[in-house]
C-alpha positions as CSV (number, residue, x, y, z in Angstrom):
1,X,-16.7,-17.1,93.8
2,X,-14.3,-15.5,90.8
3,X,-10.8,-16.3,91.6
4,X,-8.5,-13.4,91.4
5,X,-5.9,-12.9,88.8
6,X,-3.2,-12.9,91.8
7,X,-4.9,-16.1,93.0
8,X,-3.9,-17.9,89.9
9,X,-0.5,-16.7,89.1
10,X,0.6,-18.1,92.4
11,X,-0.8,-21.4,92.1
12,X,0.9,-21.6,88.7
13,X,3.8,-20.4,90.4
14,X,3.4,-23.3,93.4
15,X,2.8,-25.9,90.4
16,X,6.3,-24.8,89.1
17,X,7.7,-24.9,92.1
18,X,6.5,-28.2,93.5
19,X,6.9,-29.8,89.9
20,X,10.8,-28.5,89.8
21,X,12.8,-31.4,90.5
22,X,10.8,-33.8,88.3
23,X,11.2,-31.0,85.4
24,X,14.8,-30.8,86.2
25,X,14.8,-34.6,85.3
26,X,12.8,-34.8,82.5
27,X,14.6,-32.4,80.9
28,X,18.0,-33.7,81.4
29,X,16.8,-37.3,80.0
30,X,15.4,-35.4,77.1
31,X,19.2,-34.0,76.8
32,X,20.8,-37.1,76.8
33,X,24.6,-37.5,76.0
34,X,24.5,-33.1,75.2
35,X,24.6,-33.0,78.7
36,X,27.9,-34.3,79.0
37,X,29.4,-33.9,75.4
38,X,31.8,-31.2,76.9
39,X,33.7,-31.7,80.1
40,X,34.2,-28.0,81.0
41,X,30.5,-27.5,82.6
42,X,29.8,-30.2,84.9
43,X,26.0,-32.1,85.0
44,X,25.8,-30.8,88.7
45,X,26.3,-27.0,87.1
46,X,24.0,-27.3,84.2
47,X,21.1,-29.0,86.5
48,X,21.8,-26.1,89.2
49,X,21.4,-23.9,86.4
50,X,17.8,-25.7,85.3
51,X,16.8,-25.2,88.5
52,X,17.8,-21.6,88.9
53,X,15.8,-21.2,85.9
54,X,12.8,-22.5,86.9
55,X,12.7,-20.9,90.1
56,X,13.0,-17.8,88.1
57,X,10.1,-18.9,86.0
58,X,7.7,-19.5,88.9
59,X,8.2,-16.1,89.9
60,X,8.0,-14.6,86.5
61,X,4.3,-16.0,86.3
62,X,3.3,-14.3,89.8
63,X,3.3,-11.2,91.7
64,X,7.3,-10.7,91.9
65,X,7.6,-10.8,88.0
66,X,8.6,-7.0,87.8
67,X,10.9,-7.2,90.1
68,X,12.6,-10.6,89.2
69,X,12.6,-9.7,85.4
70,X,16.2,-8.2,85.6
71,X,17.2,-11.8,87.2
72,X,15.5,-13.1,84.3
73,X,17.5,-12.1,81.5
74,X,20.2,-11.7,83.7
75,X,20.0,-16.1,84.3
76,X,19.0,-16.6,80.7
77,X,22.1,-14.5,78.9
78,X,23.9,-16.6,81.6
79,X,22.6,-20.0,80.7
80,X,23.3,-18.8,76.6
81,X,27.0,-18.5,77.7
82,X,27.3,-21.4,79.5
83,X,25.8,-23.3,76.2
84,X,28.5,-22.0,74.2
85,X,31.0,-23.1,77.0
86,X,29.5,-26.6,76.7
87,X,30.3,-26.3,72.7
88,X,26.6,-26.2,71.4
89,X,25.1,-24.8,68.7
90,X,22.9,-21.7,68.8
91,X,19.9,-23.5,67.7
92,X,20.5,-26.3,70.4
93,X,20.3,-23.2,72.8
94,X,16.5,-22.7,71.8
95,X,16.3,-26.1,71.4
96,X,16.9,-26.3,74.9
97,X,14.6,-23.8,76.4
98,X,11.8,-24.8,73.7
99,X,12.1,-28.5,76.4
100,X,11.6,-25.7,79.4
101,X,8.4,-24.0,77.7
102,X,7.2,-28.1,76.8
103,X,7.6,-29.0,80.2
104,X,6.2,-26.0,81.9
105,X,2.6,-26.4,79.7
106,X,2.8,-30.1,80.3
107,X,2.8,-29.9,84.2
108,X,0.6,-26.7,84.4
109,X,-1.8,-28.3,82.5
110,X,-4.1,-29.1,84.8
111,X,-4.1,-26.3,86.8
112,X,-4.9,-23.9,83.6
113,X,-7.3,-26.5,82.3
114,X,-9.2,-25.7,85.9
115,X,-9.4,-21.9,84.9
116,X,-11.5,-19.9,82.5
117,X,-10.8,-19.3,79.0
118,X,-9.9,-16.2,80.0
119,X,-7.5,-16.5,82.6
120,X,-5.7,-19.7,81.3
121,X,-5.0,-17.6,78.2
122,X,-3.6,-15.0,80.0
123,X,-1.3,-17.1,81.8
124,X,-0.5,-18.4,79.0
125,X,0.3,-15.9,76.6
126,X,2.9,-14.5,80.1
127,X,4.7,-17.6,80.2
128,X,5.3,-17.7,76.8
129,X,6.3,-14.1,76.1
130,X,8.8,-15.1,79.3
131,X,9.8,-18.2,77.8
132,X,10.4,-16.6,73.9
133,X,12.2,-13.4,76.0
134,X,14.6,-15.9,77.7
135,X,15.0,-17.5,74.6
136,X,16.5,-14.3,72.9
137,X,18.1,-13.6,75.8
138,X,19.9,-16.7,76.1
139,X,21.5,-16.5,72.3
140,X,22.5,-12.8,72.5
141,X,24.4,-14.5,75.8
142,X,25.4,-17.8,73.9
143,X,26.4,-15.2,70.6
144,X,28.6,-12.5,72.9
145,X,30.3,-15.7,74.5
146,X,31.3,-17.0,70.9
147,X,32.2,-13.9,70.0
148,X,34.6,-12.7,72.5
149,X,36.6,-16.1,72.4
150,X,37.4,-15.7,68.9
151,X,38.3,-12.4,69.1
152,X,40.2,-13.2,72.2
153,X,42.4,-15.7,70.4
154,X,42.4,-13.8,67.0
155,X,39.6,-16.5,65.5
156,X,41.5,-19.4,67.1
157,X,39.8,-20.9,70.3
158,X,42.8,-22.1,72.7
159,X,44.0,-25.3,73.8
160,X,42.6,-24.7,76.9
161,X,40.0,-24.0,76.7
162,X,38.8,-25.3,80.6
163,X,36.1,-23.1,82.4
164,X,36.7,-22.6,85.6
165,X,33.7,-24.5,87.7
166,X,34.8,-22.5,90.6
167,X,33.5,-19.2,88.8
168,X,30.2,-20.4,87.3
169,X,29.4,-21.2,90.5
170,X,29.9,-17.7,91.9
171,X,27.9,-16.3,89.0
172,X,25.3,-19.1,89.8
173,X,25.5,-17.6,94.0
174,X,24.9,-14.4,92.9
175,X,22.3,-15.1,90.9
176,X,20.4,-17.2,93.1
177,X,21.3,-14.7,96.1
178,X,19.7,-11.7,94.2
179,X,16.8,-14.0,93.8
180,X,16.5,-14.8,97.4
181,X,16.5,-11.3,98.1
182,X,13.6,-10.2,97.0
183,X,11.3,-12.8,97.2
184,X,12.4,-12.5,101.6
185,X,11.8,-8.7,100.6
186,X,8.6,-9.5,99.3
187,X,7.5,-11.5,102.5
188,X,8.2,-9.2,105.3
């Protein structure tokens, strides 16, 4: 018996699911001390954030991906402007989400190994057009961030220059609440 497309999208979704705490960790060993170079965005906030986008990601991949796609970007332009909070460069930014597309092949690789030619492509050639999507995403975030501090501060970033924790992790609520939403929408 053929497995249907549907079939396979959600066990690559349930390997990025079950697989999300490990890829959480390898990725912020693979960060090292970027993870903590700046003191305005907390580890706890930047792992949340991880997480958020994985989540994302494992819906992307199945049945909800239309109508997560919005949270998509909307995490990813998010995720570029919390990069430039944390003082990175634009290419660490891809950088970065290059890790997330590395770790997603390396722990789905035995669940798209099990499929066709066919359909392991296919889910391939989605999670990658997801991944290089986020990626722009994420620097036209990272970029507009930039951007509207040094026009804020007429080219000059301030002295304080402190995020407030407190409202990242509102954005980070809504986000995640929006998420919820419709994958509960979805079940009923």
């Amino acid at each position: 018996m053929r497995a249907s497309q549907p079939t396979i999208l959600l066990a690559a979704g349930r390997v990025i699911t079950e697989s999300r705490d490990i890829m959480v960790s390898q990725w912020i060993n693979w960060l090292g001390d970027r993870i903590t170079s700046a003191p305005t965005i907390s580890r706890r906030i930047v792992e949340r954030e991880f997480r958020l986008l994985l989540e994302v990601v494992s819906e992307m991949v199945g049945p909800l991906r239309r109508e997560v796609h919005g949270i998509w970007l909307d995490t990813c332009e998010h995720y570029g402007r919390m990069a430039s909070t944390r003082g990175l460069a634009a290419g660490e930014v891809v950088e970065e989400l290059q890790f997330l597309r590395e770790l997603l092949i390396r722990h789905l690789a035995p669940v798209i190994t099990a499929m066709r030619a066919r359909q392991s492509m296919a889910v391939m050639l989605r999670l990658n057009r997801v991944i290089d999507k986020g990626v722009a995403v994420a620097v036209v975030g990272y970029t507009d961030a930039l951007v509207a501090t040094l026009f804020a501060q007429n080219g000059v970033p301030p002295a304080d220059s402190e995020y407030e924790a407190g409202d990242v992790d509102r954005q980070l609520d809504t986000l995640e609440h929006k998420l919820d939403t419709i994958i509960k929408r979805r079940q009923r």
